[in-house]
TORFIGU-355945 format. One record per residue (C-alpha): residue in one letter; x, y, z. Coordinates in steps of 0.02 Angstrom, whole numbers, padded with zeros to 5 digits, always signed. Example, Ala and Ser with C-alpha at 12.3 -4.5 7.8 and 13.67 -1.06 7.14 Angstrom:
REM residues 2
A+00615-00225+00390;S+00684-00053+00357;
//
This chain:
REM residues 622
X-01170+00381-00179;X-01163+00571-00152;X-01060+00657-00311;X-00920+00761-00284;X-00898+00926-00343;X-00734+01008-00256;X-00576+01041-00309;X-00461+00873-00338;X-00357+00872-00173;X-00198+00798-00188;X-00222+00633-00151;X-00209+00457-00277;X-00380+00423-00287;X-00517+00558-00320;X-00676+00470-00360;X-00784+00578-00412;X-00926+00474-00309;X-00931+00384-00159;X-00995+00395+00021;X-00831+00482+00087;X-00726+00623-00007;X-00537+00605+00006;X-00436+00704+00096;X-00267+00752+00013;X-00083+00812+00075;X-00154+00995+00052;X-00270+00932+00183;X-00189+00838+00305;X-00011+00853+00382;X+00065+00695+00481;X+00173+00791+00591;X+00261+00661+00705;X+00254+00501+00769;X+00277+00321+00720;X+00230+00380+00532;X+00301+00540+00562;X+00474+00436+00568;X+00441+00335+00437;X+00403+00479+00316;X+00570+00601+00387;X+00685+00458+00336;X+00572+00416+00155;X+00612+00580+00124;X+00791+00594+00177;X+00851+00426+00127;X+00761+00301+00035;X+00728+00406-00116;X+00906+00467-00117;X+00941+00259-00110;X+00836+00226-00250;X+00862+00340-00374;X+01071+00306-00329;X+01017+00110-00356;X+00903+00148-00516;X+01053+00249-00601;X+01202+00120-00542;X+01096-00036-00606;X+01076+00071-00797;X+00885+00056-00765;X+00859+00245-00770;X+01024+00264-00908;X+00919+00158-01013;X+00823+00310-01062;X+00976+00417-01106;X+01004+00266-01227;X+00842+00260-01293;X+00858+00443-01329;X+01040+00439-01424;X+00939+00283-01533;X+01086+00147-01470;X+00973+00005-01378;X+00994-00130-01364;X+01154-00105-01336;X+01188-00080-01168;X+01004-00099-01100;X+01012-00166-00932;X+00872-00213-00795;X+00720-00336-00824;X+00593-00299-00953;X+00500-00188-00830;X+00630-00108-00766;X+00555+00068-00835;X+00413+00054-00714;X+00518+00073-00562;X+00580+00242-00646;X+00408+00296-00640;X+00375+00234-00449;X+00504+00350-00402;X+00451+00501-00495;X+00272+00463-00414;X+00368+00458-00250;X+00459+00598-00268;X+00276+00713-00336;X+00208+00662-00163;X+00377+00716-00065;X+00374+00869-00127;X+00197+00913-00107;X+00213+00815+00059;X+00360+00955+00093;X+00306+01107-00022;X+00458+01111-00088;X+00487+01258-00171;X+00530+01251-00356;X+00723+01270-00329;X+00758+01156-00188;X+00831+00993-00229;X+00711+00876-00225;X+00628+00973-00358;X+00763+00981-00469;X+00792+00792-00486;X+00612+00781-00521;X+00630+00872-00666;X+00796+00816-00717;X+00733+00615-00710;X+00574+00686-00812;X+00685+00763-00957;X+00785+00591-00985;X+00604+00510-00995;X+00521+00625-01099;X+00668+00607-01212;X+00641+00446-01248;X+00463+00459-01302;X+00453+00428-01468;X+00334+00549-01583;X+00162+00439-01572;X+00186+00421-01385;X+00272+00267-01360;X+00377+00243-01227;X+00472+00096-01158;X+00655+00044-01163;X+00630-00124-01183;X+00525-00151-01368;X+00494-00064-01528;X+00678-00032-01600;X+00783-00119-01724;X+00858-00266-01626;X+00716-00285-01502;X+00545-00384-01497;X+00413-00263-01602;X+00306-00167-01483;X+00152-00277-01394;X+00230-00419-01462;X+00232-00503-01282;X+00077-00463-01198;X+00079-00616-01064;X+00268-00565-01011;X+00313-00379-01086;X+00260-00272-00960;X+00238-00115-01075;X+00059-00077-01021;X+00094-00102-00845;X+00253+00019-00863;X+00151+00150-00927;X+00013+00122-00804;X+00144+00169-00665;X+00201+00304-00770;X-00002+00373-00775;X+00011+00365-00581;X+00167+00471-00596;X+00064+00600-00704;X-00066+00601-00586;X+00047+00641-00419;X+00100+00775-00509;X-00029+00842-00570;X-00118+00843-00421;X+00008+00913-00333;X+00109+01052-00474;X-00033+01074-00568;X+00057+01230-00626;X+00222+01125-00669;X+00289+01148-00829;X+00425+00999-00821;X+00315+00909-00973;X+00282+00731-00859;X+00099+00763-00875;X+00090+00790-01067;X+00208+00635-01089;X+00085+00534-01007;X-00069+00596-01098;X+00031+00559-01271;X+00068+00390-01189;X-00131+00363-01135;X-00219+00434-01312;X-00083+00296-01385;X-00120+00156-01277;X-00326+00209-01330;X-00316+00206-01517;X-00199+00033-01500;X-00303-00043-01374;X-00486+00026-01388;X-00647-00054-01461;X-00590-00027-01648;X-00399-00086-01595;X-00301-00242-01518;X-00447-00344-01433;X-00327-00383-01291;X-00248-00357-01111;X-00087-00352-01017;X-00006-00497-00919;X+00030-00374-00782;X-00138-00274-00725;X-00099-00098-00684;X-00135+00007-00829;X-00321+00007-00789;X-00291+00100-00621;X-00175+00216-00698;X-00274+00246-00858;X-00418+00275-00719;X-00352+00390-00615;X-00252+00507-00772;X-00447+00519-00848;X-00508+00574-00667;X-00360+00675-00641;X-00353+00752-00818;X-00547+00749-00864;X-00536+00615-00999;X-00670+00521-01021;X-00594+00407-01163;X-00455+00359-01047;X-00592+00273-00907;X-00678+00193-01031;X-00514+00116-01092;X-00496+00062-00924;X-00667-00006-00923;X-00621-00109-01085;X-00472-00189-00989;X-00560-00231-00840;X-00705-00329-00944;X-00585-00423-01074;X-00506-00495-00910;X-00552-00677-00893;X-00579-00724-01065;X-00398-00828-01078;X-00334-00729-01225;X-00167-00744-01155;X-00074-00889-01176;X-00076-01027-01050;X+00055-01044-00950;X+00114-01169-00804;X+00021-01091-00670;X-00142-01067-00756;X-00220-00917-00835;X-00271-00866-00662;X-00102-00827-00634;X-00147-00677-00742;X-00338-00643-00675;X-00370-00703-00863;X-00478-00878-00823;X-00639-00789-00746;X-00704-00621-00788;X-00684-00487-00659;X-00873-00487-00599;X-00895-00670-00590;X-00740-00727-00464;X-00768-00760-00288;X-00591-00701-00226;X-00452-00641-00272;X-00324-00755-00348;X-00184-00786-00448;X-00010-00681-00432;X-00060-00565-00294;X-00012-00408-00356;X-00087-00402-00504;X-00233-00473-00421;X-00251-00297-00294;X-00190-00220-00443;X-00349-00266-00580;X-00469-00262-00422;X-00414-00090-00375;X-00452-00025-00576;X-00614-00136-00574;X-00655-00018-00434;X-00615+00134-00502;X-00734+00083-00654;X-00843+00026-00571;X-00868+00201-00468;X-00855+00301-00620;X-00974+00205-00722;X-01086+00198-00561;X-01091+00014-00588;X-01158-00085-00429;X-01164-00242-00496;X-00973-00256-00507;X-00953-00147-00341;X-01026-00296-00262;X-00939-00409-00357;X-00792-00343-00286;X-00848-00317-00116;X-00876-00497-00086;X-00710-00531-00163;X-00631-00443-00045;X-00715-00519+00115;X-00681-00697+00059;X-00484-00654+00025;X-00474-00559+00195;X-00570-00688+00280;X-00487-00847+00181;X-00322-00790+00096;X-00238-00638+00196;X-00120-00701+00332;X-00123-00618+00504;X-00011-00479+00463;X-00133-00429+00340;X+00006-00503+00188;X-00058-00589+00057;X+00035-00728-00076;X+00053-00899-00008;X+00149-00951-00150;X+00343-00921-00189;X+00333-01009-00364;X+00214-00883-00459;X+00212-00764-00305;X+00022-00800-00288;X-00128-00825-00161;X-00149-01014-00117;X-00323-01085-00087;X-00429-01045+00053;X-00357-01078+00220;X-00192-01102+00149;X-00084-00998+00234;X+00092-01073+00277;X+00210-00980+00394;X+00345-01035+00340;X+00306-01027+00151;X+00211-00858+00174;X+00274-00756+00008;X+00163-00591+00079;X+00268-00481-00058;X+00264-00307+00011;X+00200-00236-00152;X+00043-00344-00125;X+00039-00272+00044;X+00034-00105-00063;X-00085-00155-00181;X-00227-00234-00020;X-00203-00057+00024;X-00257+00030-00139;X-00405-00090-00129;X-00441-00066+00020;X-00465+00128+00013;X-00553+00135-00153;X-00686+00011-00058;X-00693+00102+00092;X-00725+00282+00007;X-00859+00207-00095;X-00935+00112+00053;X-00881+00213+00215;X-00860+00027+00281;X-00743+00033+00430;X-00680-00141+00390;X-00573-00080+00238;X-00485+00051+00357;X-00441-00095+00494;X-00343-00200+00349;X-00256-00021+00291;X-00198-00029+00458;X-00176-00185+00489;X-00046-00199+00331;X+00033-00053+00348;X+00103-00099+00515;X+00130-00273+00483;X+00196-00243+00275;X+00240-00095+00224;X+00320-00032+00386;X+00414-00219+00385;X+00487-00198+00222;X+00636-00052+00267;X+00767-00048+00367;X+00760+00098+00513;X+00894+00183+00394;X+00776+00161+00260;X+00909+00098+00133;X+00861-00103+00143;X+00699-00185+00122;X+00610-00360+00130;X+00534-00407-00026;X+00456-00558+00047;X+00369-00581+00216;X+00393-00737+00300;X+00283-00764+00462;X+00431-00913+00524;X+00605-00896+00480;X+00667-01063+00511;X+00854-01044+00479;X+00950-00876+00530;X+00967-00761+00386;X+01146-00670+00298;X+01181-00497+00307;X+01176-00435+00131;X+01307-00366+00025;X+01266-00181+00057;X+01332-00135-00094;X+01271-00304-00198;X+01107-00330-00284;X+01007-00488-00224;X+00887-00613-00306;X+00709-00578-00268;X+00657-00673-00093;X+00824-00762-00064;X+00882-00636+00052;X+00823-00685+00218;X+00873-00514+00288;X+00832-00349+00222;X+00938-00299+00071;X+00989-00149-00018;X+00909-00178-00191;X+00854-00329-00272;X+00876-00381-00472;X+00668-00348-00454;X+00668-00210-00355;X+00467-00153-00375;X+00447-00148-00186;X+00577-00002-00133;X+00472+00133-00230;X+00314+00059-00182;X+00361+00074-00008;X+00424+00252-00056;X+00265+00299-00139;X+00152+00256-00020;X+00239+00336+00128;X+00262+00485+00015;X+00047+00506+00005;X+00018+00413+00180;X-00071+00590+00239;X-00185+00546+00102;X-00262+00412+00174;X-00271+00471+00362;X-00449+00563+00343;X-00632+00604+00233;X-00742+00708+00244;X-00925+00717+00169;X-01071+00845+00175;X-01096+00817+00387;X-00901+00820+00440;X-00712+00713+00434;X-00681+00552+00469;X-00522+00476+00538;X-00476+00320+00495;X-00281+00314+00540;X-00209+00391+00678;X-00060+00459+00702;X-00013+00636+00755;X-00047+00758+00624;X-00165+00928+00573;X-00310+00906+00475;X-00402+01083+00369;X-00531+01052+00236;X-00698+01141+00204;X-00836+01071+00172;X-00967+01085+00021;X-01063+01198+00113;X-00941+01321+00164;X-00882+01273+00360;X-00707+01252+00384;X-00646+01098+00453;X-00466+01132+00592;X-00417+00992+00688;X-00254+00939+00783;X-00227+00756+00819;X-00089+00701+00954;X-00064+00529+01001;X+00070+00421+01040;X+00002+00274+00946;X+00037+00134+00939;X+00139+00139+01095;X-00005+00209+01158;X-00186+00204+01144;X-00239+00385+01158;X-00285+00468+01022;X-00328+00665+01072;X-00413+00784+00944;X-00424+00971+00979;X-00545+01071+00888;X-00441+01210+00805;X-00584+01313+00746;X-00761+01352+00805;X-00890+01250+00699;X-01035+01130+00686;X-00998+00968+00609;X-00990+00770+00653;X-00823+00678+00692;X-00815+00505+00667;X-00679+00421+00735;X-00629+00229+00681;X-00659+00088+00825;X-00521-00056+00773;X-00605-00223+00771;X-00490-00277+00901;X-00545-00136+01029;X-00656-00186+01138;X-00681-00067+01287;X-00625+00066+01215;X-00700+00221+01265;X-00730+00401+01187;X-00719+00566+01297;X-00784+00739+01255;X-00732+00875+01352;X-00822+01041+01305;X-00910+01203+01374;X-00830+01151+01531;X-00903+00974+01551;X-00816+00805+01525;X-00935+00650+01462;X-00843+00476+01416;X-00976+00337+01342;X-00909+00163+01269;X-00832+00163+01092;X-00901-00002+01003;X-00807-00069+00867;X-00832-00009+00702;X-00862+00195+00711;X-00901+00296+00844;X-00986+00491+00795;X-00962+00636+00883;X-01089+00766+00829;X-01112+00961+00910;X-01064+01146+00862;X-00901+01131+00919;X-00789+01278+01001;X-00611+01308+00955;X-00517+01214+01124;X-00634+01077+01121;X-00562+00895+01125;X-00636+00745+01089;X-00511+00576+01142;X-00521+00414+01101;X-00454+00286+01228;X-00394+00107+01134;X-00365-00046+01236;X-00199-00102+01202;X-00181-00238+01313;X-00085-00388+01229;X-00207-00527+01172;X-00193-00682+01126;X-00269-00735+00950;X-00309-00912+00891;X-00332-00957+00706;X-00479-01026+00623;X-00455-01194+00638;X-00466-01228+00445;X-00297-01154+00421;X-00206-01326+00460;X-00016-01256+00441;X-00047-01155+00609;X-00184-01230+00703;X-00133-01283+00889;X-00038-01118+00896;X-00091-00934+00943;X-00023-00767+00903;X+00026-00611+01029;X-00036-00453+00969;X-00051-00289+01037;X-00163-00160+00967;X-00121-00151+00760;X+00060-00248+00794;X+00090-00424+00776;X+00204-00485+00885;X+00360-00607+00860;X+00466-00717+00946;X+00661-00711+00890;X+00764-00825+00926;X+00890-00681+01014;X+00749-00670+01148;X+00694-00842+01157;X+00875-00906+01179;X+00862-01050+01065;X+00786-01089+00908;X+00610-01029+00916;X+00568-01191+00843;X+00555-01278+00998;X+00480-01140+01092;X+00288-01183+01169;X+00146-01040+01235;X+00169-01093+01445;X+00044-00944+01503;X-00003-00779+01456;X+00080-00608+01378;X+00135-00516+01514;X+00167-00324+01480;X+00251-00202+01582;X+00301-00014+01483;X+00247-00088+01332;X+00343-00236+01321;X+00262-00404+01295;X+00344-00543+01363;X+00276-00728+01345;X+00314-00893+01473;X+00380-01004+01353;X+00436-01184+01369;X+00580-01237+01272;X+00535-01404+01207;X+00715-01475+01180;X+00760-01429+01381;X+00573-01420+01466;X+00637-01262+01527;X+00507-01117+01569;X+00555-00929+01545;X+00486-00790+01480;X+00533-00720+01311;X+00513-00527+01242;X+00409-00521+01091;X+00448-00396+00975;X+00330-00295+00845;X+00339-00389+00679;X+00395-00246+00597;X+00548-00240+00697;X+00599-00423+00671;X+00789-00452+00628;X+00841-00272+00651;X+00979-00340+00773;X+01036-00456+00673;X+01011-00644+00608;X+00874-00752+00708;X+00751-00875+00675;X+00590-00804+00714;X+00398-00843+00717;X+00236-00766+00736;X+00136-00918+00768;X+00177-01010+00913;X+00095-01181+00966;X+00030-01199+01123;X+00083-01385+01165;
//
């Protein structure tokens, strides 16, 4: 692994090893597009949504009250509820380094007005939650299986760390909260303290990340001490099992990921932060081969993962219901930070494909186009048509079987936010020969090297409507491009047209390199096959096998009952995807009439944005 020694770009992981360097939102701009979109209305709406919904449930008021000394009285919100508080700040930090918003616009100013209710409630050793630790509540780490404090100051580390990276100059006081919060958590939790973990993992990635982000040492190791008591069933059992909690096996000695999925992405994404730092390889590989057996065994086709509604967890192998898919969208969020940690430390393409994969399939499923409604569960077969929600009500977790306003668990909204917020971050490297792209969309990449050349690129595309992805060389220098090949895209082709010639050669799946002293006006273009295909599952997963999926380049395609004219439960593959503009449409036999017609399928990520259907992704061939 080649060690890093640059400045920390803004970004929410800075290893300071790997095989690729991140590239941060000083680096790279998204500047339109199909994420483009998705970031404008982040920006405009959703956060102004959440921190409305965070303030009307009491969730952020709970702070006032912990300030004045009243709780419990009028507490409101789960145990956790602080954490989402802290999502949102980390959401907003990205925004506005995202935007550069200048210290008096608005978006600045409710940062630092949220920050000054928090950091009013710390107490004088560092403590912070609303939830434990006064007269009339439970004492503090009283509940480690079910009190979330650790993993609400984990998120609250994160927080620290956006800004940081982002205001390093800021004087709001979010930063020094956190470190109070982190040397606190160290001297209660570290090898002379409580010999114990938390029922949620997060605090490892956060305490990871502040000590990268801040220098501090103790705070990785403390991290390191999490990761390792994992797996020794020190908390208690419950009726799902001490997996539930990543608590039966230790960390480096499980196969695959399991247990409640987010906190399974969660721990694995610390574990690899340790294991980076500490340059350990043994549990980099440990991990590694955890991740190809989940993808491979226990992610659905949309890249979601969580089989199970009950404890919101992966199922075995191969057991991957339609119908019963859970595929939470903050385990969508969490495969992602996996994902990337593995793929800067390995530079293997495979991690980039499942990035993309779930954020088309997850994270851009979750919201509404308004941006002011969200799924919190993913179902790949909605078997009965769903009820608008109240838009002003507040609904149970994965009852609502259209997207809702805000949920009485509402972690998904600001982890959608978030991670649209720092999406630039995770378009691009670099290392000591050049930039990679791994996502495309259209957007401006500058970044200099170690050695001194400066990196200017300009990336158009219309993807993934289309499959060309066009990058003009902005700036006269000598360097290799490496552009990701999706797994699915065969034929694709790469074209570079420079010192007045034009060469094309195939593109194989995987990466293709581009290497030559480039001259500003030189463009390199990358041609993707997005023809619709038709996918078949491995036959071991029983719940689907007989039945295919459409999908065209990284979109999943669905069938909705609007389309199909009838329930899409009796609806049977009669030929193949025919496309025309763009749009896929599928001969289709309606079982219940034996009439043949063909149906538009939609992208995944637009199901039930016209309304109640049933809908399915899967659909049997006979």
């Amino acid at each position: 692994m080649t060690m890093f020694d640059t400045t920390a770009p803004a970004a929410p992981v800075v290893p300071t090893r790997g095989r690729l360097r991140p590239l941060g939102l000083d680096d790279v701009r998204i500047t339109g597009g199909f994420w483009g979109e998705r970031q404008a209305v982040n920006g405009t709406a959703t956060l102004d949504h959440i921190e409305s919904r965070l303030e009307s449930e009491g969730w952020l008021p709970n702070f006032d009250l912990a300030a004045a000394g009243t709780l419990p009285e009028g507490r409101r919100g789960r145990e956790f509820a602080d954490s989402e508080i802290y999502k949102y700040l980390e959401a907003l930090a990205w925004e506005i380094g995202r935007t550069d918003a200048a210290t008096d616009a608005p978006l600045e100013q409710r940062f630092r007005a949220v920050v000054s209710r928090v950091a009013a409630a710390q107490e004088t050793d560092g403590y912070l939650n609303t939830q434990f630790g006064r007269p009339g509540q439970g004492e503090r780490w009283s509940d480690l299986e079910w009190g979330h404090e650790l993993y609400c100051l984990g998120h609250l580390f994160q927080a620290a760390v956006a800004r940081h990276r982002t205001r390093q100059d800021a004087d709001d006081g979010l930063v020094a909260v956190a470190r109070r919060a982190a040397e606190l958590v160290c001297g209660e939790f570290g090898a002379d303290g409580r010999d114990a973990i938390c029922g949620h993992a997060e605090v490892e990635v956060g305490l990871a990340e502040l000590g990268r982000a801040l220098g501090e040492q103790r705070f990785i190791d403390q991290a390191a001490l999490f990761v390792e008591r994992h797996g020794r069933g020190s908390l208690a059992e419950i009726e799902w099992g001490q997996e539930y909690f990543q608590d039966d096996v230790p960390v480096r000695a499980a196969e695959a990921l399991r247990g409640h999925a987010v906190r399974a992405n969660y721990l694995a994404s610390g574990a690899t932060d340790v294991a980076i730092e500490r340059s350990d390889d043994g549990l980099l590989d440990a991990l590694r081969g955890q991740w190809d057996r989940t993808v491979e065994r226990r992610t659905y086709v949309t890249g979601g993962q969580g089989s199970h509604h009950q404890d919101e967890a992966f199922g075995a192998d191969w057991e991957l219901p339609s119908d019963r898919a859970y595929s939470e969208t903050c385990a969508g969020v969490g495969s992602i930070m996996f994902s990337w940690r593995l793929l800067l430390a390995t530079g293997d393409a495979r991690h980039a494909d499942l990035i993309e994969r779930t954020l088309f399939n997850v994270v851009a499923t979750s919201p509404a186009p308004d941006g002011r409604a969200f799924y919190y569960a993913n179902t790949l077969h909605q078997r009965v048509p769903g009820a608008p929600a109240d838009p002003e009500g507040t609904s149970k977790r994965a009852s609502s079987s259209l997207r809702a306003p805000w949920f009485e668990v509402s972690c998904c909204p600001p982890n959608v936010a978030r991670t649209f917020a720092s999406l630039a971050a995770y378009v691009a490297t670099a290392d000591d020969e050049g930039v990679q792209l791994h996502q495309y969309a259209p957007a401006s990449v500058r970044t200099t090297l170690p050695d001194g050349r400066v990196i200017a690129l300009d990336i158009e595309t219309g993807y993934p409507a289309d499959g060309g992805i066009r990058v003009t060389i902005a700036d006269d220098a000598e360097f290799t491009l490496t552009l990701r090949v999706p797994a699915w895209a065969a034929g694709a082709t790469v074209r570079v047209d420079a010192d007045g010639e034009s060469a094309q050669h195939p593109a194989a799946p995987g990466v293709v390199e581009v290497r030559r002293a480039f001259r500003t006006g030189d463009v390199v273009e990358l041609t993707l096959p997005l023809a619709a295909r038709v996918t078949s599952p491995d036959p071991r997963v029983d719940a689907v096998r007989g039945s295919v999926v459409v999908e065209r380049g990284p979109e999943v395609l669905a069938l909705e009952s609007l389309d199909f004219g009838a329930d899409v439960v009796d609806a049977v593959v009669a030929g193949e995807p025919v496309e025309s503009g763009g749009r896929v449409r599928m001969p289709l036999r309606n079982r219940a009439s034996g009439e043949v017609a063909e149906a538009l399928l939609v992208p995944y990520h637009d199901w039930a944005q016209r309304g109640p259907s049933t809908m399915r992704v899967w659909i049997p061939t006979a």
